[in-house]
C-alpha positions in Angstrom: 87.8 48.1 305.0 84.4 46.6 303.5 85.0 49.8 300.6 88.6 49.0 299.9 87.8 45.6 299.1 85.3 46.3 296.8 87.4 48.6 294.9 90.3 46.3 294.7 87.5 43.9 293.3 86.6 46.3 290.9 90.3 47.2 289.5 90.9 43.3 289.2 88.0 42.7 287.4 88.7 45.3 285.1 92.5 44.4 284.7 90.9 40.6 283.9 88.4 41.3 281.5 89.1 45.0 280.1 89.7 45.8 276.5 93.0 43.6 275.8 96.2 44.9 273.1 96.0 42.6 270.2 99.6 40.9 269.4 100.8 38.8 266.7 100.7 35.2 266.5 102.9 32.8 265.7 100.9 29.5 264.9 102.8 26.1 262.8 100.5 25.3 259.8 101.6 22.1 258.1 105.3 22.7 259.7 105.9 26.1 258.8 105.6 29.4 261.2 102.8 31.6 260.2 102.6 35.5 261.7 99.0 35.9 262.1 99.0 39.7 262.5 96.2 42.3 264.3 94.1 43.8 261.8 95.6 47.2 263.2 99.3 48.0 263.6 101.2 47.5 267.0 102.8 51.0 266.6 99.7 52.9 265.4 99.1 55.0 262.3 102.5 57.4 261.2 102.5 60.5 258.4 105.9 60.9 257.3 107.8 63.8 258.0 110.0 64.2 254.8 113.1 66.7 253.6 113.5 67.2 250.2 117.6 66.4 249.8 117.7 66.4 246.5 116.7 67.2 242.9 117.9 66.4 239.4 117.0 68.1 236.5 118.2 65.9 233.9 117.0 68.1 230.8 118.9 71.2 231.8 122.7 69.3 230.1 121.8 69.0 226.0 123.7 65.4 226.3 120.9 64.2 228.5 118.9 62.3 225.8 116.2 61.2 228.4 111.9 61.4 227.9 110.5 59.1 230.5 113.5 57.0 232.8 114.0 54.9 235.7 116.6 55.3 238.3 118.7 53.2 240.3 120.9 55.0 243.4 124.0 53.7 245.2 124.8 53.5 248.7 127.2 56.6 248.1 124.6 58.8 246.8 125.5 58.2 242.7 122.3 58.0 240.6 121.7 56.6 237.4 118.5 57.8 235.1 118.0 55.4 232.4 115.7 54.4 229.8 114.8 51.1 229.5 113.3 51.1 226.3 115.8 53.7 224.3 118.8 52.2 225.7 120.2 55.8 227.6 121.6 55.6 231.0 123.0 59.1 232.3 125.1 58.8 235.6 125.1 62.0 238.0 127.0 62.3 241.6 126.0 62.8 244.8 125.1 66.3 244.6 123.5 66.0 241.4 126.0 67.1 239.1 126.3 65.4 235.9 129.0 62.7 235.1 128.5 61.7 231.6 126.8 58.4 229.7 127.0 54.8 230.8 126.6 52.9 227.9 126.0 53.1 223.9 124.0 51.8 221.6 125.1 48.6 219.3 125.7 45.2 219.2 129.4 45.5 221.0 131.3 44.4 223.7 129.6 47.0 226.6 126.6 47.9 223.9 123.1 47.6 223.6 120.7 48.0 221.1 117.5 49.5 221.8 114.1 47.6 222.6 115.8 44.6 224.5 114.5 45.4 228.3 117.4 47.4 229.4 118.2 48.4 233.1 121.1 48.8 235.0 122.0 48.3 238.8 124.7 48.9 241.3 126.3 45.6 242.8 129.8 44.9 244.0 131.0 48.6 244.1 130.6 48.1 240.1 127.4 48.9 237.4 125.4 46.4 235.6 123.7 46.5 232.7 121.1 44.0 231.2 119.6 43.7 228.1 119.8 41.6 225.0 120.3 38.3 227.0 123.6 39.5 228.1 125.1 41.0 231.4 127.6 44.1 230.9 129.7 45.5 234.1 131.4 48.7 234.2 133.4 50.4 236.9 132.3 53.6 239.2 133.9 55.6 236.9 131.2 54.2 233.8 134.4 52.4 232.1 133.7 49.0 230.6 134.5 45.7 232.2 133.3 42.5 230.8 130.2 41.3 230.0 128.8 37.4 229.6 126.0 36.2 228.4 123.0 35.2 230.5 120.3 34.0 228.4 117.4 35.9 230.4 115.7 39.4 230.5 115.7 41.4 233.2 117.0 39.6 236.1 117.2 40.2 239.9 120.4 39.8 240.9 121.4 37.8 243.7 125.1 37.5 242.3 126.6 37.3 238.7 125.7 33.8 238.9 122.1 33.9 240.5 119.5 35.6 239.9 115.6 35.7 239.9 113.3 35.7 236.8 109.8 35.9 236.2 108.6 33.9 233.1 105.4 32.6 231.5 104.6 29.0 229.6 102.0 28.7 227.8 100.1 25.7 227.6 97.5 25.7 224.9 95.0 28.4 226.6 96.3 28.7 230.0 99.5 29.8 231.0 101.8 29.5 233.9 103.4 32.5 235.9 106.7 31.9 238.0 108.9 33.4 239.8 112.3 31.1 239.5 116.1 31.0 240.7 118.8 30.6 238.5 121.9 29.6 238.6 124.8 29.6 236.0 126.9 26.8 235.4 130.6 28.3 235.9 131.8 25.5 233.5 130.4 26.1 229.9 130.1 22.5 229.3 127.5 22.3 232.4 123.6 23.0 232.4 122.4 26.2 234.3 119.5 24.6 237.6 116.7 26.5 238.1 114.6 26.3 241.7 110.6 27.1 241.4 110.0 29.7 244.1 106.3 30.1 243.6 103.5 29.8 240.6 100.3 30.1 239.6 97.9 29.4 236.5 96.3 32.0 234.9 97.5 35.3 236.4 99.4 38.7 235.3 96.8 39.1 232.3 92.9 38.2 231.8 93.3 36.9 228.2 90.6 36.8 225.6 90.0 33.1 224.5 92.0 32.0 222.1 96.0 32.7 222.6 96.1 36.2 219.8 92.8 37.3 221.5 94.1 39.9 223.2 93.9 41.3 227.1 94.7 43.5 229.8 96.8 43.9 233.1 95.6 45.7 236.2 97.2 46.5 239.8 94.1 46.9 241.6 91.7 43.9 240.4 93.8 41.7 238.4 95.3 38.5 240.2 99.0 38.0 239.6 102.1 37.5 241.6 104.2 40.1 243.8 107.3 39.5 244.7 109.9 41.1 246.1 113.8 40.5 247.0 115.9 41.7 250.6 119.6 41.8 248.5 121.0 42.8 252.4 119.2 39.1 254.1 119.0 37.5 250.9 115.2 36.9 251.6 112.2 36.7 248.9 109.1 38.1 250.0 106.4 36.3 247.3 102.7 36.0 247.1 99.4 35.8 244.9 97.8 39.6 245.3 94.5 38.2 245.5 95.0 37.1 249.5 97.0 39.1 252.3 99.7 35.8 252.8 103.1 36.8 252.2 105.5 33.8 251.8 109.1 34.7 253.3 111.6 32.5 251.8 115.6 32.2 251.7 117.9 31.2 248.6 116.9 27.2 248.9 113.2 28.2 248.2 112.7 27.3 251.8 109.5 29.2 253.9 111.1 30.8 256.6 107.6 32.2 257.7 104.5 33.8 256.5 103.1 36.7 256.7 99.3 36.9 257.2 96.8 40.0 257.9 93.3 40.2 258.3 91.6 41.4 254.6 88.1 42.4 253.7 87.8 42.6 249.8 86.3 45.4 248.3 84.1 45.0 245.7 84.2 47.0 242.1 81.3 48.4 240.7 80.4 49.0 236.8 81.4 52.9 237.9 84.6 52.0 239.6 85.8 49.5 236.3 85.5 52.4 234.4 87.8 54.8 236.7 90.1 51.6 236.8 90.2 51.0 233.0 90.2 54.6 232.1 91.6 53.4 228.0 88.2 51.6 227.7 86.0 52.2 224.6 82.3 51.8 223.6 83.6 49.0 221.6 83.8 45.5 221.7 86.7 45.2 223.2 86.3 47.4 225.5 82.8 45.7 226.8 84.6 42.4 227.1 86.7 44.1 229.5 84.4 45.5 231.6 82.5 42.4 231.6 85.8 40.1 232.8 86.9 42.7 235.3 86.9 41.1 238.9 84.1 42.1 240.8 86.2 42.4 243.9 89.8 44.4 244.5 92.5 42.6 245.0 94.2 42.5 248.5 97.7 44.3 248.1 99.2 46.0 244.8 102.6 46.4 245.4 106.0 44.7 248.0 109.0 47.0 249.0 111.9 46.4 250.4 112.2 48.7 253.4 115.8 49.4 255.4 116.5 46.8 258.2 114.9 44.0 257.3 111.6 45.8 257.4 108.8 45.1 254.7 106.5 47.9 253.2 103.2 46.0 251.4 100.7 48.2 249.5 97.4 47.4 250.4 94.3 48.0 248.5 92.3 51.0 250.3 89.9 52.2 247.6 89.2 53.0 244.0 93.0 53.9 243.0 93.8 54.4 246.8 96.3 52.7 248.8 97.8 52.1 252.4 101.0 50.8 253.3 101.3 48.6 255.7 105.0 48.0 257.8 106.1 44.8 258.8 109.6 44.5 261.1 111.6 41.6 260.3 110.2 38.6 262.1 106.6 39.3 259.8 105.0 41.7 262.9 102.8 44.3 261.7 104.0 47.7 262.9 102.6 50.6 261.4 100.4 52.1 258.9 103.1 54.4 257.0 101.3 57.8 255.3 102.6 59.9 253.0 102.9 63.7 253.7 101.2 65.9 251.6 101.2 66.0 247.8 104.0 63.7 248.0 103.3 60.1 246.5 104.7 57.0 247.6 103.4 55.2 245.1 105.8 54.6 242.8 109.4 55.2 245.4 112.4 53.5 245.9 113.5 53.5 249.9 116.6 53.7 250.7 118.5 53.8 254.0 117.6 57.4 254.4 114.1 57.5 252.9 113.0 57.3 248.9 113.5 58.6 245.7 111.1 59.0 243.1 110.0 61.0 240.2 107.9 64.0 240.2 106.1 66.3 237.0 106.5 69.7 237.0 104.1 72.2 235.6 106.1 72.3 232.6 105.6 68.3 232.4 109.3 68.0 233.1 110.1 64.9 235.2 112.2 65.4 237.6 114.3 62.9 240.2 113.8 64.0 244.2 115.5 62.5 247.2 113.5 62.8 249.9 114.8 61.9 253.6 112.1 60.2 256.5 112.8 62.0 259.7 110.2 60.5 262.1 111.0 56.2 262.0 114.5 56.3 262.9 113.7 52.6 264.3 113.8 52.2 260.1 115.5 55.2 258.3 118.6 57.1 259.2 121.1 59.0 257.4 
């Protein structure tokens, strides 16, 4: 009897003060819920396991005029390869095949010239296309629409109306970065209002004194902003690089929660500025660089928007190295997502059935690839 005590003894004590699961937090800072996440994820560490779906070619049709592009893709599997700069956009279906050019070049109704910060998107079961200060839609078919002016380059749409910029003021020799909200007046007479989402002094660039003085931009030691919008919740996931805080707000500008990690900085020796700044020179330029570069990494490079609410933030790992950490919808941190080999993830669009991205070929040939995630169903499916 005296023995089955002392064992029950035993299994309490270690039931009381055994290693315990670390769960998030939810703590009110100043009136606002923060998540305070685990340093590791809830769900553990995941490699992808990835089917390739699909591949474009794009230089295999002679009317495909296309060096480097982006791509946009529509819930029904239509893809658009465009060139932002050279003012192409080439439209194929869902199985790849070719369906002809969006838009042309000129000063038209449904025209663009080239060098004005092009892109196009799919909203409303239509395509838009921005560029020159101006908003052009055009039906599934690629026939023009209408088009209105918008006064702004390259926005993120929220509707026709709204829509996010990011813009910089300069003030002498510092300069402000923001991420803003606009919205058009529907009456031409009235004023458009903007709403401040988030700022800071100072970031994007490290300037040379002096405003024609030159500088540099950086993902992995350079402080600027990273933002990201949730079209589907109509959330915007914003923060400052330099700290693992990630500021959750709806269409009012109103914190709905934020999202915080535990984050040790790594610092960047003379060696690594070098790998990170691999245009440097022995010149003067090029030694005011190195000397300016942070001596520390910054704490995340890169937001995504993941399916289902879920967030996908890129966190510095290394010298040009990267993890991505998974957050569901309520800020918890899930998972540690990995890519499966000699696949990158660095530069993907996810969709509701995994990503699509670009890939070289030997023959430095870019091609687009479709690649479907078949082991987080709780967050992909087809």
């Amino acid at each position: 009897m005296k023995k089955l005590i002392y064992l029950i003894l035993i299994i309490s004590l270690f039931l009381c003060c055994g290693p315990k699961e670390e769960k998030a937090e939810k703590i009110m800072i100043d009136g606002v819920t923060h998540i305070i996440n685990p340093e590791k994820p809830l769900k553990g560490e995941i490699t992808l396991d990835i089917e390739k779906t699909l591949e474009i070619n794009p230089y295999q049709y002679e009317e495909v005029g296309l060096g480097g592009f982006d791509y946009v893709r529509d819930t029904d599997g239509e893809v658009i390869l465009f060139d932002p700069n050279y003012t192409e956009a080439q439209r194929f279906n869902h199985n790849g095949e070719y369906l002809g050019s969006l838009v042309r070049k000129g000063q038209g109704p449904g025209e663009f010239p080239n060098g004005q910060f092009f892109y196009v998107s799919f909203m409303n079961n239509q395509i838009w296309a921005t560029g020159a200060l101006k908003l052009a839609k055009y039906d599934k078919n690629g026939q023009f629409l209408v088009e209105k002016r918008l006064g702004y380059y390259h926005p993120i749409f929220v509707d026709e109306n709204t829509f996010f910029i990011e813009e910089n003021e300069w003030k002498e020799e510092d300069w402000l970065n923001k991420i803003s909200l606009v919205h058009l007046s529907s009456d031409k007479k009235g004023k458009s209002s903007v709403i401040d989402f988030f700022q800071e002094k100072n970031v994007g660039m490290i300037h040379r004194k002096g405003r024609d003085g030159g500088g540099f931009s950086d993902a992995w030691g350079v402080p600027a902003i990273e933002y990201a919008y949730d079209q589907e919740n109509q959330k915007l996931y914003v923060g400052l690089n330099t700290e693992y805080k990630i500021y959750v707000k709806n269409l009012k500008g109103e914190i709905t929660h934020v999202i915080e990690k535990p984050y040790k900085h790594l610092k960047v020796s003379l060696e690594d500025k070098k790998k990170l700044l691999p245009w440097v020179k022995d010149d003067e330029f090029g030694k005011w660089a190195l000397s300016v570069y942070p001596n520390t990494s910054v704490a995340f490079k890169d937001i995504k928007i993941l399916p289902k609410g879920y967030l996908a933030v890129y966190r510095v790992s290394g010298v040009k190295t990267f993890e991505i950490d998974v957050f569901d919808p309520e800020g918890k941190f899930m998972y540690i997502m990995k890519p499966a080999k000699k696949v990158s993830l660095d530069e993907v669009k996810f969709y509701s059935f995994g990503f699509a991205t670009t890939e070289t070929q030997e023959d430095g040939l870019i091609f687009y690839v479709e690649y479907k995630i078949k082991n987080l169903p709780d967050i992909f499916q087809d």
